[in-house]
N, C-alpha and C positions, 0 to 999 in steps of 0.2 A: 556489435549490433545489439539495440536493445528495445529501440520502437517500431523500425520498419526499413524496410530492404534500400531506402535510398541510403539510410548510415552504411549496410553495406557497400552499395556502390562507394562511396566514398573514401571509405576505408582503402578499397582494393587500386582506388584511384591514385593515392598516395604511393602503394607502393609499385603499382605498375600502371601507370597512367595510361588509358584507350585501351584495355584486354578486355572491359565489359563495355564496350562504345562509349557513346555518348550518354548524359542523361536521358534523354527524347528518347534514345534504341533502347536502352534500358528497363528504361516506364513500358515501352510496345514489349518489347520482347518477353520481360518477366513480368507481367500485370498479376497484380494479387490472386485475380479471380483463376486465373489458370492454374490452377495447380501442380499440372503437369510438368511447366516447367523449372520448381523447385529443383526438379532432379539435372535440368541443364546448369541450372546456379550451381547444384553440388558441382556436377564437371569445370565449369569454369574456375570454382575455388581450389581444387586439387592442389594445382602448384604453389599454392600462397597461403594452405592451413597443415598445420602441423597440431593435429590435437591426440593429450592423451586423455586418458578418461581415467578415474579414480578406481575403477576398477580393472583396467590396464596399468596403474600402478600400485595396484593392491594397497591400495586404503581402502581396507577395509570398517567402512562407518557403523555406528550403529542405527538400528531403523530409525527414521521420522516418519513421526505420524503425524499428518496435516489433516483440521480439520476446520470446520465453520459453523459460526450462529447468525443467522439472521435476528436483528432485534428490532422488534416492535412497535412504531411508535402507537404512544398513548393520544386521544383525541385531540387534545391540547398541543401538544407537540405536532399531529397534523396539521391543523390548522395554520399553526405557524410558519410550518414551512411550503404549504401550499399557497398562501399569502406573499411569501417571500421568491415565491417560484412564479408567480403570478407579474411580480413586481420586474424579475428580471426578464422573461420573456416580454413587455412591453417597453421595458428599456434598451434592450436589445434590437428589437423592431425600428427603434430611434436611431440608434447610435450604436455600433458594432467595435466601438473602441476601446470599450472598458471589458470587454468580453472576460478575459482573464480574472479582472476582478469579481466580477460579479459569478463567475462559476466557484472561485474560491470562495468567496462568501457561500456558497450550496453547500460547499465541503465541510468548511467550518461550523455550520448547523447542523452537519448530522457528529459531529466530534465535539463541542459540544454548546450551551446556548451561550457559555461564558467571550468563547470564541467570537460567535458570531455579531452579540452587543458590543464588543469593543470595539470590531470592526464597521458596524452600522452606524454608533454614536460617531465613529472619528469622519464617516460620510456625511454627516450631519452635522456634523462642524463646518463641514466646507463648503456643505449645499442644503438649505434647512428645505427640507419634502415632508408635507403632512400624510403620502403615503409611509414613507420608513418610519415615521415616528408613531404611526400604529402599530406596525411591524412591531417596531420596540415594547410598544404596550403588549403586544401578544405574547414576545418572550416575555416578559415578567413574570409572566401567568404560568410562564415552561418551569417547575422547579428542579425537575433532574431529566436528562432525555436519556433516549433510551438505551443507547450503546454504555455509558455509565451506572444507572441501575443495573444492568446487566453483569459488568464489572464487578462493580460493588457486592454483589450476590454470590458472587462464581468465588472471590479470593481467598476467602476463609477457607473454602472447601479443599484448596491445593495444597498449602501445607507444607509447599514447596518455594524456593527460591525459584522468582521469576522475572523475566526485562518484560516493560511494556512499551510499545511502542507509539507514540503520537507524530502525527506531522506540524505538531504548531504548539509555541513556546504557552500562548493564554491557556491551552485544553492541560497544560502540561503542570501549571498553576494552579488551576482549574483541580484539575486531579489529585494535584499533591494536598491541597486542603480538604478532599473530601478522606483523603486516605489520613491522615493525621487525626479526623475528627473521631476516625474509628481504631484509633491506638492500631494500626498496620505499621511496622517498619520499615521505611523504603531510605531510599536518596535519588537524586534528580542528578541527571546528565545531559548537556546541551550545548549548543557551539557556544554559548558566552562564556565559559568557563574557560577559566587558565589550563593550562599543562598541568601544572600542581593540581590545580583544583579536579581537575577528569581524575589524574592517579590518585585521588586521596578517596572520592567518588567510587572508582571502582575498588577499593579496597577496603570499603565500608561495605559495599556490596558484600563482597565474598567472605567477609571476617561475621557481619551482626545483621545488616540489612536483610529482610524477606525481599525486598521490591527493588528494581531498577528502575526507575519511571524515565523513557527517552526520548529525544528527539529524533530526527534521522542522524544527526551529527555520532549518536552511539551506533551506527550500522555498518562504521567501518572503524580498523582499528583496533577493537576490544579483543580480547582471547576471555572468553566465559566460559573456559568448557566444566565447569564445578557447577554448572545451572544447565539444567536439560527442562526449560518451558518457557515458550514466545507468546505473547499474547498482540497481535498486529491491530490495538485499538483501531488505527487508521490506517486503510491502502493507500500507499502513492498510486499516482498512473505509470511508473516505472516498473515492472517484475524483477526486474535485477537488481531496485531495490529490497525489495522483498527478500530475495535471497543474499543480498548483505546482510541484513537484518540476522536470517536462519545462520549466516557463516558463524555468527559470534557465539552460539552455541555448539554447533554442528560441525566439528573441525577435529582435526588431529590433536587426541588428547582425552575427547568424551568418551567414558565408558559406559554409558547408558543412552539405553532410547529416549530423543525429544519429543517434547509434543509440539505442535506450530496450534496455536487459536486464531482464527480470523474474523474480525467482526466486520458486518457492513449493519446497516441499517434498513431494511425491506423497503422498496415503495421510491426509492432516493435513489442522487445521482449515484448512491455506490454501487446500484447495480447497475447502472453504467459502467465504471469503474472496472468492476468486477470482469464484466463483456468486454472492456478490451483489453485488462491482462492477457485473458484467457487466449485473445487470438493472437493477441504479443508472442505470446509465447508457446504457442499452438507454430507461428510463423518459424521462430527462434530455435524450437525442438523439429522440424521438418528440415529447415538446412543445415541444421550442422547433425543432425542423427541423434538428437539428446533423448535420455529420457530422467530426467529430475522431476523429484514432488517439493512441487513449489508451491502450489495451488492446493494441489492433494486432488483424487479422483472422484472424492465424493462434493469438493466443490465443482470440480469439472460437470458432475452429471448435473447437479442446481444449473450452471450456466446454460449448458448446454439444453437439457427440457424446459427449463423454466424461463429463463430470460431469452433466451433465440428461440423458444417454442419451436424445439429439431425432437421427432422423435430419437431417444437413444437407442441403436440397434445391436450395438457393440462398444465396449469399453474405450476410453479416448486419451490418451497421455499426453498431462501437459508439463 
């Protein structure tokens, strides 16, 4: 389970088809809002989970410290994406088909403007709009946004061997030229890559490389435990991505404490994003009894004060 309690039903469906009813009983029965009955979900799983815990088998790990920077956009980069947010909320009023695109396009603009032009010009191949070709004018005007200066500022100061993580091959290009421009050491890892080519990849990492620069494609797979620092330029809407991502450092092997970085962008869908990890896995740690830092507590309190405006009255593990 990783989004929402119907992939549980389904899962339990598979292997004991009718022990949690129907979908329809399902939905009545365990509705989100009830909380209460998480703890009948726990009783109905009993017979069908077998979990141990890393501290029931004495894996003993070293700490992770998860933590977050909100970054800032500069005026110029607002405008642009308030423009572009503008654009998709009246195309959406239209036509509800391209929905997916046009969120992904949100995403791509806060990771970074390189992203988001490539994917605008190629809409504009297809359908010439003199609203997106001002949009286009307005990025040009963006010359670094702000999850990237922020990057760029932060890397010197680590010192350390680090994996970064992007969701999208452009930001990943994107990045690798800005990091060459500054004599940084890295190498790039991504699904187009051969077999050879990943192992040659990860073993420039660990031999000469400071940087890992990734796709998701590096979130599973690797063993990095000779690198204790994550930097999550970009959140999936997945959380159990996120903790693939942490496995490749944080695993059997690591003798040191990691750090997890998590950037969003302020003011953007990532904090959206951000609100529904949180309850992702706010859901995900209430049925199975978890308590992981995936998130880390001091994002928990941002989400929680800040973005669901919930007074905090007690500490929250996500």
């Amino acid at each position: 389970m990783q989004n929402n309690l119907r992939e549980l039903f389904n899962l339990v469906q598979l292997i004991a088809p009718g022990t949690l009813g129907s979908l329809e009983e399902f939905s009545a029965k365990y509705s989100l809002e009830a909380k209460p009955n998480l703890e009948q979900i726990k009783q109905s799983l009993k017979p069908f989970l077998i979990r141990t815990t890393r501290k029931e088998a004495f894996l003993d790990l070293p700490q992770r410290d998860v933590s977050h920077v909100p970054c800032v956009q500069d005026k110029a980069e607002k405008i642009l994406y308030q423009a572009l947010s503008e654009y998709i909320l009246t195309s959406l009023k239209k036509d509800q088909s391209n929905y997916l695109t046009l969120v992904t396009l949100q995403k791509e603009l806060c990771s970074s403007i390189f992203a988001a032009l490539l994917t605008l010009e190629k809409m504009l191949n297809r359908a010439p709009d003199p609203i997106l070709g001002e949009i286009v004018r307005l990025g040009v005007d963006v010359k670094i946004n702000a999850k990237t200066k922020y990057l760029l500022e932060e890397l010197p100061s680590i010192g350390e061997k680090i994996v970064i993580f992007t969701e999208y091959l452009a930001t990943q290009k994107f990045l690798a030229n800005e990091l060459s421009k500054r004599d940084l050491s890295f190498v790039t890892y991504d699904g187009t890559l051969s077999s050879s080519k990943k192992e040659w990849a990860k073993e420039r990492f660990r031999r000469d490389a400071q940087i890992l620069l990734a796709t998701q494609a590096g979130g599973e797979g690797l063993n990095l435990q000779f690198c204790q620092n994550i930097i999550n330029y970009d959140l999936p809407w997945n959380p159990m991505k996120i903790e693939q991502r942490i496995g490749r450092i944080h695993r059997l092997g690591q003798k040191k404490p990691v750090k997890i970085l998590n950037l969003f962008t302020k003011d953007t869908i990532e904090e959206r994003i951000l609100e529904l990890l949180y309850h992702k896995l706010k859901l995900f740690t209430d049925v199975f009894s978890l308590e992981e830092e995936t998130l880390g507590q001091d994002l928990t309190h941002y989400i929680v004060t800040e973005l669901l405006d919930i007074p905090l009255t007690k500490e929250l593990s996500c």
